[in-house]
Phi, psi and omega in degrees: 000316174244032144285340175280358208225358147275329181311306196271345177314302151358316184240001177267155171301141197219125217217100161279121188218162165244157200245116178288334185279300190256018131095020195218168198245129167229156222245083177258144171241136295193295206249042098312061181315127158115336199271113165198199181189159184235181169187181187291282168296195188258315230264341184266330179294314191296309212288339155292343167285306177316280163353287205292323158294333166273005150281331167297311155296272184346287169342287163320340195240336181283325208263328158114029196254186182267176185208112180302195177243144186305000000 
């Protein structure tokens, strides 16, 4: 289960920006409500944002909602 639920992280759009307000690189993913995440870097907001989608399908699935598709 969860090579399949690394497989689809893989393909969502991931959109990196820095934030002047929280002092941070923050990591949204578009077609994941709710899902994003910051760090100090591009390359530490990305590698946390990966971590929050797969918690996010996990969420998603326990709870029975749908999980769009990338």
């Amino acid at each position: 289960m969860v090579c399949s639920v690394m497989k689809m992280t893989n393909r969502y759009e991931i959109i990196l920006y820095w934030s002047e307000i929280d002092d941070a690189v923050i990591a949204k993913v578009p077609e994941l409500p709710g899902c994003m995440a910051e760090g100090k870097t591009y390359q530490e907001a990305l590698s946390q944002v990966e971590v929050i989608i797969s918690e996010w399908i996990e969420t998603a699935q326990e709870l029975g909602r749908s999980i769009p598709q990338p």
